[in-house]
C-alpha positions as CSV (number, residue, x, y, z in Angstrom):
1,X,-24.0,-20.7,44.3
2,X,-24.5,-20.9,40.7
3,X,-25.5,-18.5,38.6
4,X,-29.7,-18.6,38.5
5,X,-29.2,-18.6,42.5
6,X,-27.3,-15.4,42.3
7,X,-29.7,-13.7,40.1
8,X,-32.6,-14.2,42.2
9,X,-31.1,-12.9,45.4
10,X,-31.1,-9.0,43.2
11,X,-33.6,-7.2,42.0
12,X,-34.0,-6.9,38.1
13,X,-33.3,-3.2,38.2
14,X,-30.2,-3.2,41.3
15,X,-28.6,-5.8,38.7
16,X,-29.4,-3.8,35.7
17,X,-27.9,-0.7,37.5
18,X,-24.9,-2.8,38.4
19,X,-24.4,-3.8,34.8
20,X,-25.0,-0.6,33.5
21,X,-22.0,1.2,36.4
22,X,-19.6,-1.8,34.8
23,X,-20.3,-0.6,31.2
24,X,-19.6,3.0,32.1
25,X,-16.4,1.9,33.8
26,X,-15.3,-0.2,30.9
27,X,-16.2,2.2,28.7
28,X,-13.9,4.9,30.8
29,X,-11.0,2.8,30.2
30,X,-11.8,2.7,26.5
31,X,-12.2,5.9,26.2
32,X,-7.9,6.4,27.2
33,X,-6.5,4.0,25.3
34,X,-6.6,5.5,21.2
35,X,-6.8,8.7,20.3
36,X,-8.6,6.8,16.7
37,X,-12.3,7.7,17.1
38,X,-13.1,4.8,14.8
39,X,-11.3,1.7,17.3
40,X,-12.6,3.8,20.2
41,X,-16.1,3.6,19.3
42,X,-16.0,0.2,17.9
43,X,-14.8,-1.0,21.3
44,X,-17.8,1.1,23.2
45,X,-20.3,-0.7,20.4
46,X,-18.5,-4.0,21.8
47,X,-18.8,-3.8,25.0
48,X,-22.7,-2.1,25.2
49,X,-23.2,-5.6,23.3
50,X,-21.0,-7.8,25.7
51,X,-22.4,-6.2,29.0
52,X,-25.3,-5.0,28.4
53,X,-27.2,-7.1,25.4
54,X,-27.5,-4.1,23.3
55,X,-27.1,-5.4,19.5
56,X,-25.9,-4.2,16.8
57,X,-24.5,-1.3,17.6
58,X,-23.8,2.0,15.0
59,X,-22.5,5.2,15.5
60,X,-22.7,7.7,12.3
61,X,-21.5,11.0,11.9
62,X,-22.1,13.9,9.6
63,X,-19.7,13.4,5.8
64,X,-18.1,16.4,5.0
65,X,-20.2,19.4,3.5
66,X,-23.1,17.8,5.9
67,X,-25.1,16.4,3.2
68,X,-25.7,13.2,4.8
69,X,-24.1,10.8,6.9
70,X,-22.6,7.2,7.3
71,X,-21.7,4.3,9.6
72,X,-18.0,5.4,11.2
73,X,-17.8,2.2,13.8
74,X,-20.0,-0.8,14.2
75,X,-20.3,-3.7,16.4
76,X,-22.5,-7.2,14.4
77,X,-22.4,-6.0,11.3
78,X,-20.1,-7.3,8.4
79,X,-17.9,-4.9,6.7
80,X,-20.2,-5.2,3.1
81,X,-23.5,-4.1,5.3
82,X,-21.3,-1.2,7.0
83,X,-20.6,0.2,3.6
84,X,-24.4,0.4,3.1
85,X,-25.0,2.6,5.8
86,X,-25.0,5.9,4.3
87,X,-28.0,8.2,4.9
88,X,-28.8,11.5,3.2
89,X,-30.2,14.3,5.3
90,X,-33.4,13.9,7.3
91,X,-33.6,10.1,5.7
92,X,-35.1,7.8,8.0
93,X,-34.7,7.4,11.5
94,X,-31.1,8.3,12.1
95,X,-31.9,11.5,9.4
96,X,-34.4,12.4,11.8
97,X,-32.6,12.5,15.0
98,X,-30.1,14.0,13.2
99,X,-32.8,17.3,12.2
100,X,-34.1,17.1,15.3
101,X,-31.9,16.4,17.9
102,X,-33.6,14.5,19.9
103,X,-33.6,11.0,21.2
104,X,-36.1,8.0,18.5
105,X,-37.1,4.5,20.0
106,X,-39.4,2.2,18.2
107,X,-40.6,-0.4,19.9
108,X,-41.4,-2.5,16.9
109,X,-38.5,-2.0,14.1
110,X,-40.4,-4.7,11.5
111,X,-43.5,-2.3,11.3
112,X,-41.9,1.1,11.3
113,X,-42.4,2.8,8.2
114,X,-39.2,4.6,8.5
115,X,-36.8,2.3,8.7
116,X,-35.1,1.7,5.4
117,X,-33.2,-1.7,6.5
118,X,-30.2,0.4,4.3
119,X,-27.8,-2.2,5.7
120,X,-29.6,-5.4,5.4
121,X,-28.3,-6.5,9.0
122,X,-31.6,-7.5,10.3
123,X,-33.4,-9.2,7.8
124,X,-33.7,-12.2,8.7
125,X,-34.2,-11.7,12.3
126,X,-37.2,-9.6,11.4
127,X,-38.7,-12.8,10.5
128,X,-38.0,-14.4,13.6
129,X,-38.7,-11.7,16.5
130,X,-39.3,-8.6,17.3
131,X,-36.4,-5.9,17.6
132,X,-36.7,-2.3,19.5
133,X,-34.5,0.1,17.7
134,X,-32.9,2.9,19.9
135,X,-31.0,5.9,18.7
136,X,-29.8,8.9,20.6
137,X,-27.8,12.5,19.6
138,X,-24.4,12.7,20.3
139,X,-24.0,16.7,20.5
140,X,-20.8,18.9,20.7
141,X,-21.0,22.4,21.6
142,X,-25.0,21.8,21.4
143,X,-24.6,20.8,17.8
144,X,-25.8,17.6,16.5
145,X,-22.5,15.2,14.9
146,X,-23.1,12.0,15.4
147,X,-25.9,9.7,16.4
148,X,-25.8,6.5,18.3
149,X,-28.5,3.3,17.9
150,X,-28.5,0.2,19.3
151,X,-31.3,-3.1,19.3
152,X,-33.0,-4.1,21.4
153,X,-34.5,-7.7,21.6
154,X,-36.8,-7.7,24.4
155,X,-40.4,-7.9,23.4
156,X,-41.9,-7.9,26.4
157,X,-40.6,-4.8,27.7
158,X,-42.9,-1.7,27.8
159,X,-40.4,1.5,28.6
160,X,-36.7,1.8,27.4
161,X,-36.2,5.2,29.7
162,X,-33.7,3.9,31.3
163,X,-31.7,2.2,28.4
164,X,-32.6,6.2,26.3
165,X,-30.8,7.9,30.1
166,X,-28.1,5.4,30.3
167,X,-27.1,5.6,26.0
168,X,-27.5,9.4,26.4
169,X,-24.9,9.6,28.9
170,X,-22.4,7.0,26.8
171,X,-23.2,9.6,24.0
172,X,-22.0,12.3,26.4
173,X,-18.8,10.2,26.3
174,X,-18.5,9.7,22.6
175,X,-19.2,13.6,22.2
176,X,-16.1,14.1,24.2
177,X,-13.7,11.7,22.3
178,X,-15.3,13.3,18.8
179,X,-14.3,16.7,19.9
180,X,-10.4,15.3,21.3
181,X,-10.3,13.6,17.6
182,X,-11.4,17.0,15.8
183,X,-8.5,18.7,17.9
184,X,-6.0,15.9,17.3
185,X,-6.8,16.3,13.1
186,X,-6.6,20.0,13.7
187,X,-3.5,20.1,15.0
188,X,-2.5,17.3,13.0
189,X,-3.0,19.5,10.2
190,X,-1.7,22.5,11.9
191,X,1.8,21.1,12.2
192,X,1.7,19.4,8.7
193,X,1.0,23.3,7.0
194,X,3.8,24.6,9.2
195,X,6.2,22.0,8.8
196,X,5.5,22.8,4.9
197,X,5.8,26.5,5.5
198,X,9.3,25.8,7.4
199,X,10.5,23.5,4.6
200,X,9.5,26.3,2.4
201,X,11.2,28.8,4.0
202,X,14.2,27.0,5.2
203,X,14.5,26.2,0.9
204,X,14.1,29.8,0.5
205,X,16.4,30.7,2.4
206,X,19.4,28.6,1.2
207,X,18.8,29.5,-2.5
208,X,21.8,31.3,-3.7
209,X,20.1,34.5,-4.1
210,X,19.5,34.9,-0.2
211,X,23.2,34.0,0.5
212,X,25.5,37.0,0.8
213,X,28.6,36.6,-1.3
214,X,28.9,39.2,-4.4
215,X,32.6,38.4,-4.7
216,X,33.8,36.3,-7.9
217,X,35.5,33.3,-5.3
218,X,31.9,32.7,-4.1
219,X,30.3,32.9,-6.9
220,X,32.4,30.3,-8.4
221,X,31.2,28.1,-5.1
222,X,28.2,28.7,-5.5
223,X,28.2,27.6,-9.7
224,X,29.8,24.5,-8.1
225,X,27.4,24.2,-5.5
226,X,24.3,24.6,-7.9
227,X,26.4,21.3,-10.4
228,X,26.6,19.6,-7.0
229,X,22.9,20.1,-5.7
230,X,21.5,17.6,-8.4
231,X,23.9,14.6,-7.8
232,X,23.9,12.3,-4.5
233,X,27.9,12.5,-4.6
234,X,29.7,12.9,-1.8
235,X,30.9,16.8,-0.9
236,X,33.9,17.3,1.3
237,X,33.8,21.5,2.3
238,X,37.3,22.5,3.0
239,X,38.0,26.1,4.7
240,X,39.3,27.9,8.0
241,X,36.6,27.8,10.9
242,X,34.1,30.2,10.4
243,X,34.0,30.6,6.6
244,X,30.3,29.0,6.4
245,X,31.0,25.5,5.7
246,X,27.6,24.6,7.9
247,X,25.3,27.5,5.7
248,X,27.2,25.5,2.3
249,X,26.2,22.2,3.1
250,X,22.3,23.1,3.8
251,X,22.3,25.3,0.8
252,X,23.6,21.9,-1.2
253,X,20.5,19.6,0.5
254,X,17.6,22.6,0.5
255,X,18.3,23.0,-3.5
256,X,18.6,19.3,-3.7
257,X,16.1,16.2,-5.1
258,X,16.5,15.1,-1.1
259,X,15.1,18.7,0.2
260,X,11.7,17.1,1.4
261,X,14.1,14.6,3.6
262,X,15.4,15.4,6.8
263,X,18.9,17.8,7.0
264,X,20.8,15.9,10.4
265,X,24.2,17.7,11.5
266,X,26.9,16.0,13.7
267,X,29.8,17.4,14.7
268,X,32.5,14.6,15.3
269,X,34.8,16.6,17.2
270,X,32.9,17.3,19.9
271,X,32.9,13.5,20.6
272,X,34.5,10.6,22.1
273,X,34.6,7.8,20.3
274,X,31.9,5.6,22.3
275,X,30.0,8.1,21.9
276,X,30.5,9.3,18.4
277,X,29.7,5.7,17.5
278,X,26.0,5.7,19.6
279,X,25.6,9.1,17.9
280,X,26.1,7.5,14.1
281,X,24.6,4.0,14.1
282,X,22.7,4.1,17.4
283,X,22.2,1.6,20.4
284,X,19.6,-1.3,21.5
285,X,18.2,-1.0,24.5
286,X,20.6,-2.5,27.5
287,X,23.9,-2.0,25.0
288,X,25.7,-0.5,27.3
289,X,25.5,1.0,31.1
290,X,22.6,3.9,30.8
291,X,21.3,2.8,27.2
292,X,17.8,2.6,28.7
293,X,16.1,2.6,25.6
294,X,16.2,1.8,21.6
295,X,17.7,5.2,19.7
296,X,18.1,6.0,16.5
297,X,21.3,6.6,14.9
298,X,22.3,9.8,12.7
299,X,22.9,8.0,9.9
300,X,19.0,5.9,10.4
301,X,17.8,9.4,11.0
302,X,18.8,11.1,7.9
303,X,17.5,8.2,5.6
304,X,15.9,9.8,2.4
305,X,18.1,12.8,3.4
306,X,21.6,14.5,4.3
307,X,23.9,13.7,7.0
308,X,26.3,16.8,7.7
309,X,29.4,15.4,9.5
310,X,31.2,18.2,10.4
311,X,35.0,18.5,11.9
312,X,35.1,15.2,9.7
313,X,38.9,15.3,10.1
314,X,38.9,14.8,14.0
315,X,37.8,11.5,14.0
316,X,39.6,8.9,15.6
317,X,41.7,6.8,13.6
318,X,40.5,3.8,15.6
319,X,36.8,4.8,14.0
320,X,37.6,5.3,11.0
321,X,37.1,1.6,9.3
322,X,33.4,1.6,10.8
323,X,32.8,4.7,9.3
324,X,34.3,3.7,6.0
325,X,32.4,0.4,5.7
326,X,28.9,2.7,6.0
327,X,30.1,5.4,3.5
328,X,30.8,1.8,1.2
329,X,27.9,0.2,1.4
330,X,25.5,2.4,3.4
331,X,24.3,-0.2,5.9
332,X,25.0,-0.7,9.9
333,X,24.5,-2.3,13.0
334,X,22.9,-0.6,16.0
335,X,25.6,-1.0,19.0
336,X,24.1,-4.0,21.1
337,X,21.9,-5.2,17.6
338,X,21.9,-7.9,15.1
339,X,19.7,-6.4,12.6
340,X,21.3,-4.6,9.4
341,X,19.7,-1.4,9.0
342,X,20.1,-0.3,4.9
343,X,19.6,3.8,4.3
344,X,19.6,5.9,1.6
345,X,21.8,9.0,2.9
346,X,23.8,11.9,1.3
347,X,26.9,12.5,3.1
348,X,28.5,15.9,3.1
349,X,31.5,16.2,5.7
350,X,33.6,19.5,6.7
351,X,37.1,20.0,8.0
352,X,39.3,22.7,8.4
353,X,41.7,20.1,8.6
354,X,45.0,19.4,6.3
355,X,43.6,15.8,5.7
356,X,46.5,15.4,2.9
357,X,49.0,16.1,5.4
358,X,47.2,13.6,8.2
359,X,47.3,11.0,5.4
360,X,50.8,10.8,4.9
361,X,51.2,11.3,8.6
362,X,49.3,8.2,9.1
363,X,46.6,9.9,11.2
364,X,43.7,9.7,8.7
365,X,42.9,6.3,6.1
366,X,43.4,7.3,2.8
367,X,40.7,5.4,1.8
368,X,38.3,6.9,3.5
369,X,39.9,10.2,2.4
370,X,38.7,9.2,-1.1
371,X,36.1,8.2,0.1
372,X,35.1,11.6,1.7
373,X,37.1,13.6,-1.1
374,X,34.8,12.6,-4.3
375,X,33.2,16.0,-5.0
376,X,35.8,19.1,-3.1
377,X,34.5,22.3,-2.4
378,X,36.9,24.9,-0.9
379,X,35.8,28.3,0.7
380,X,37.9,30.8,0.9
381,X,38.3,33.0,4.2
382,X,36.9,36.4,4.6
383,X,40.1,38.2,3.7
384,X,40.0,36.6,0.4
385,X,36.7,37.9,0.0
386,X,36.7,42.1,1.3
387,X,34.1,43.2,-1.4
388,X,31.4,40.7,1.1
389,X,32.5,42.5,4.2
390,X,30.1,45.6,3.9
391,X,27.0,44.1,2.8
392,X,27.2,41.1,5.7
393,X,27.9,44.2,8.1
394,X,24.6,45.3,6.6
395,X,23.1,41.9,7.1
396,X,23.9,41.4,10.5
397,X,23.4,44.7,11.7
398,X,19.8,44.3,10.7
399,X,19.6,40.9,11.8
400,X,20.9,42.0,15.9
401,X,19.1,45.1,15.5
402,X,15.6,43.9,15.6
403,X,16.8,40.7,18.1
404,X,17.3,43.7,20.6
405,X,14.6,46.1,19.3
406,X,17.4,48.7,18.8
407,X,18.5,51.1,16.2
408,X,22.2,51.1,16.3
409,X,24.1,52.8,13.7
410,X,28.3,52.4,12.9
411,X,30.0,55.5,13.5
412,X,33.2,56.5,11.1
413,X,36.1,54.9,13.6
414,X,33.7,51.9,13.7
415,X,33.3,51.1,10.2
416,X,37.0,52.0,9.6
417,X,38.3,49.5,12.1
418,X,35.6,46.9,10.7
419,X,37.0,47.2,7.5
420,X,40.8,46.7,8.2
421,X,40.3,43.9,10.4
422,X,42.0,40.7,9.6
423,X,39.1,38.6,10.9
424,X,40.9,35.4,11.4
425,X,37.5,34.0,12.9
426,X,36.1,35.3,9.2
427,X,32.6,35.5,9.0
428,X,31.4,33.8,12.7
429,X,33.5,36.6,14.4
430,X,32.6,39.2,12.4
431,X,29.1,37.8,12.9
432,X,29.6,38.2,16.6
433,X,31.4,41.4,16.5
434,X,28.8,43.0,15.4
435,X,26.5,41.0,17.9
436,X,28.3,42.4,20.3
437,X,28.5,46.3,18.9
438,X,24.5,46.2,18.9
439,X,24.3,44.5,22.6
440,X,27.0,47.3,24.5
441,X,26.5,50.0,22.1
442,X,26.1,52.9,24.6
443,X,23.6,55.4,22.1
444,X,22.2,54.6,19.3
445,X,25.5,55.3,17.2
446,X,28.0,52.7,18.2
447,X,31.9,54.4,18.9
448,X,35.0,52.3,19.1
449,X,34.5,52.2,22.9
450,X,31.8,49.8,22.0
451,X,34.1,47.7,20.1
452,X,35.6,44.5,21.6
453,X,38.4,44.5,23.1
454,X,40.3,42.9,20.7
455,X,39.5,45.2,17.8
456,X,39.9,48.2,20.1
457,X,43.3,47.1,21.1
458,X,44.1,46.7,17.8
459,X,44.7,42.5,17.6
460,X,44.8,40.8,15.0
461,X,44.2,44.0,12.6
462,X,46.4,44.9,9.4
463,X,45.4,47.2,6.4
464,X,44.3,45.4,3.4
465,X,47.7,45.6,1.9
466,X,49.0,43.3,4.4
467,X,46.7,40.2,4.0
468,X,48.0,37.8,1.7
469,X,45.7,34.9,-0.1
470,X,46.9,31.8,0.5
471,X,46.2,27.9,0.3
472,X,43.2,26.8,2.5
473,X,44.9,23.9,4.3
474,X,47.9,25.8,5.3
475,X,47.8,28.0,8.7
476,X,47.0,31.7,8.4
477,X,49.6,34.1,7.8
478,X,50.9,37.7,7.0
479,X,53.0,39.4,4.9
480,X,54.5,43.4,4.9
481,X,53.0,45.7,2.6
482,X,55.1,45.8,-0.4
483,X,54.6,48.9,-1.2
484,X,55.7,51.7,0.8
485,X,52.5,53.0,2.7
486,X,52.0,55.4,5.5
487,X,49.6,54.2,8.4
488,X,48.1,50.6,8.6
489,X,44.4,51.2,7.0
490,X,43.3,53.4,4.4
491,X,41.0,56.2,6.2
492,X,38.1,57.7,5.0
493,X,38.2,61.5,5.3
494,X,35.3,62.2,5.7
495,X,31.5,60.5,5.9
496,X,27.8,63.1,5.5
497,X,26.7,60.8,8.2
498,X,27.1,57.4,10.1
499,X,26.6,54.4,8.5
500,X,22.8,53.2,8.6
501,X,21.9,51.3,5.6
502,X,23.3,49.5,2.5
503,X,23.8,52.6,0.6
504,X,26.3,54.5,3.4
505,X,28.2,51.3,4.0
506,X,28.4,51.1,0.0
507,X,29.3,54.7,0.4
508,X,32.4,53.7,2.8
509,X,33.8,51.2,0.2
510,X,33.7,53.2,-2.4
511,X,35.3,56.0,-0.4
512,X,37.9,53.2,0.6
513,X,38.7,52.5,-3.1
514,X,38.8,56.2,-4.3
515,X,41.4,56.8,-1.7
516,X,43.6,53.9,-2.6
517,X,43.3,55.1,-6.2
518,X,44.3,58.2,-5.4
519,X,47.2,57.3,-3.1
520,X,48.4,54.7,-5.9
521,X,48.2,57.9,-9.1
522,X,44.9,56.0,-10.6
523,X,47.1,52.6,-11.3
524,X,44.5,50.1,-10.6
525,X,46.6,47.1,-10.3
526,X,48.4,49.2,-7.7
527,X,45.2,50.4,-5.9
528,X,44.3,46.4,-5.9
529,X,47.8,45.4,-4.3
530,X,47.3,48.5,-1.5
531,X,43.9,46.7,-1.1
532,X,44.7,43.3,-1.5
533,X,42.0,42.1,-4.1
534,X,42.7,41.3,-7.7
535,X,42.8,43.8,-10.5
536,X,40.0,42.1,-12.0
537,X,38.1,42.3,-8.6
538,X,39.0,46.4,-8.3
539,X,37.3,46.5,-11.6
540,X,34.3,45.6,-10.7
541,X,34.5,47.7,-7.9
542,X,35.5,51.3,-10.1
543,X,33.0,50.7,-12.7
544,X,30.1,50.0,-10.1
545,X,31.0,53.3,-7.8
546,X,31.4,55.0,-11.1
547,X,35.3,55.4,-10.1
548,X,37.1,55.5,-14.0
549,X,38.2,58.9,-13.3
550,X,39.3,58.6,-9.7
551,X,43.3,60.4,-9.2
């Protein structure tokens, strides 16, 4: 049956309504595909004109500061008349629909004295037959932001009800996607101010000044880590587990030209070697049994940034040329790819490895030791470094306070036994000793029976006199007090109260150092051996507690 023999067997209006259910279903379908308002509502201006004859299609919204309004998505026009559609407020038809809020059809656009032609679309066709113009609200939350219009070249017809009802409800639609799109730039937004606000922060705080370490050793690190910041050179952080190496690194890319780029960590230890090479230069999609998908690499990641490889001394030997060959010329193959991928990345790696040692053992490349070794930075442990023990106590003690919305204050025997630990886990176990002190602590003032077992036992604990400085690559060790001492740790006699704040655990270092002086007859080098700091260090220390006098 062709197509004139169809037609007749319908009414006009059951084949209108048909029409007019396909649009809406169509336009359904559009309406989940983009989350772009402006594709969105060009393909709703298409199909209106595809299914439904309806020419020329427009939807406008409000321009910011709502002092007029222009063309956002059109269907006939070319882009030179689209840019001519820009209407101030209350001009012309679409101005008034716009004050009004309510739905404008002329039947005759060529003798309407409001229409302003502003886009020069329909020019011509004036001339040649007669063109219906109908525009409806589209309304959100009852206020007017957008109108819709169409043509209409039918000049025989005498009502458009039904074509005002059926574009009133696509409006209804359009109102919908406008308000998803104002949510979607809202949050847009939303997450671009807070993902400034973290970088701010996060820059914040890895400036030096937020980074505890008053001792002379770090603040030579952190002179060398402020020369360091401003180059792209390589940094290789050396130290005993626990000393901060992680902290280092994002203080060296957060005060660095790359601190707008992204900061990725990896740590290769923690890694088998298939997987340590997914991890770095990533995987196509079918590479290998479960890739199921294209990922990224580390190294494609932190383009424009830093890559952080940490435990860099634990990788596999058999890895080591791939890894070299990147650090070289800083480009890579996805496992299962054929594309070279180029980035621009600053690599900073960590060990607490003796890598010169593993070199001549054969276990680690010496040319990717070079590689890695351009720019050295070595951190010394916690024991090289007493005078920071009392103000991260302070630190953290804050810190796991308000975690656990507690108030716990150190107790004498506490503070004592915190300060004549050896902390061979330097500053993570002290970290986590004193996570632990806040967690059990029984009453608000924390006794050694809240202590971990370790401490309270005694392990791993010597007076200062006993801890020797030594190289960082070489394994931890202890020496007798040279000097003849009674007891293990200097005690303090006596505190006015329990340690709460910065100014009583000040109070129990200084109290620590006037008893040493005393015990050594005012000799400072002596006091600073009984200690084990240097003279230069106990210094500092007498002249800041005001201690010149001290016997």
């Amino acid at each position: 049956m062709n197509e004139k023999g169809s037609a007749s067997l319908f009414p006009r209006d059951l084949r209108q309504q048909v029409l007019e259910l396909t649009a809406l279903y169509e336009i359904s379908k559009v309406l989940t595909e983009s989350l772009d308002l402006k594709v969105t509502c060009a393909r709703v201006l298409k199909l209106l004109s595809q299914i439904l004859g309806m020419e020329r299609g427009t939807f406008l919204m409000r321009d910011p500061g709502k002092k007029g309004s222009s063309i956002v998505a059109a269907h006939g026009m070319t882009p030179e008349e689209i840019q001519r559609g820009k209407y101030r407020v209350g001009e012309g038809i679409v101005g008034s629909v716009f004050s009004t809020g309510s739905p404008v059809v002329v039947p005759s656009l060529g003798s309407e004295p409001l229409f302003l032609n502003r886009t020069g679309s329909r020019t011509r066709l004036l001339e040649r037959q007669e063109i219906a113009f109908i525009c409806v609200p589209v309304k959100v939350r009852g206020e007017v932001v957008g109108v819709l219009s169409v043509d209409r070249v039918f000049p025989d017809r005498l009502s458009f009800d039904n074509d005002v009802r059926f574009l009133t409800i696509v409006a209804g639609s359009l109102a919908q996607a406008v308000r998803i799109s104002e949510m979607v730039r809202d949050e847009k937004q939303r997450l671009l101010d807070e993902n400034a606000d973290l970088k701010a922060e996060l820059k914040g705080r890895y400036q030096f000044d937020n980074i505890i370490g008053t001792s002379d050793r770090m603040q030579e690190i952190f002179g060398q880590v402020d020369r360091v910041s401003r180059s792209t050179a390589t940094v290789l952080l050396r130290g005993e587990s626990g000393t901060g190496k992680e902290l280092i690194a994002r203080a060296i890319h957060y005060n660095s030209p790359r601190s707008r780029g992204p900061f990725i960590k990896l740590n290769c230890a923690a890694l088998p070697e298939t997987l340590l090479e997914s991890e770095l230069f990533g995987h196509e999609k079918g590479a290998f049994t479960g890739a199921t998908g294209e990922k990224k690499g580390r190294f494609e990641l932190a383009d424009s940034g830093t890559l952080f490889l940490d435990e860099v001394g634990d990788i596999p030997l058999t890895f080591q040329m791939k890894l070299l060959r990147v650090l070289q010329e800083r480009q890579f193959e996805r496992i299962g790819g054929t594309e070279t991928i180029t980035v621009d990345v600053r690599l900073i790696g960590a060990t607490n490895r003796d890598l010169e040692e593993a070199v001549r053992k054969g276990t680690f490349r010496e040319d990717l030791y070079y590689r890695l070794n351009v720019i050295p930075l070595f951190l010394p442990a916690l024991r090289e470094r007493k005078e920071d023990i009392p103000p991260l106590i302070e630190f953290f003690l804050g810190r796991f306070n308000a975690e656990n919305k507690k108030q716990v204050r150190l107790g004498r025997k506490v503070v004592n036994t915190l300060l004549s630990h050896a902390w061979p886990g330097n500053i993570r176990e002290l970290q986590h000793t004193i996570e632990h002190i806040v967690v059990m602590a029984r009453s608000d003032e924390a006794s050694t029976e809240d202590l971990p077992l370790s401490l309270r036992n005694g392990h791993a604990a010597v007076s200062f006199s006993a801890l020797a400085p030594q190289s960082l690559s070489s394994t931890p060790y202890f020496t007798p007090d040279p000097l003849p001492r009674e007891g293990l740790a200097p005690q303090i006699s006596s505190f006015p109260r329990s340690i709460r704040n910065r100014s009583s655990i000040a109070e129990a270092e200084r109290q620590l150092i006037a008893d040493a002086l005393r015990k050594c007859g005012g000799i400072h080098a002596r006091a600073a051996t009984l200690l084990g700091i240097t003279a230069r260090q106990i210094g500092y220390k007498i002249r800041k507690y005001g201690l010149e006098q001290a016997r």
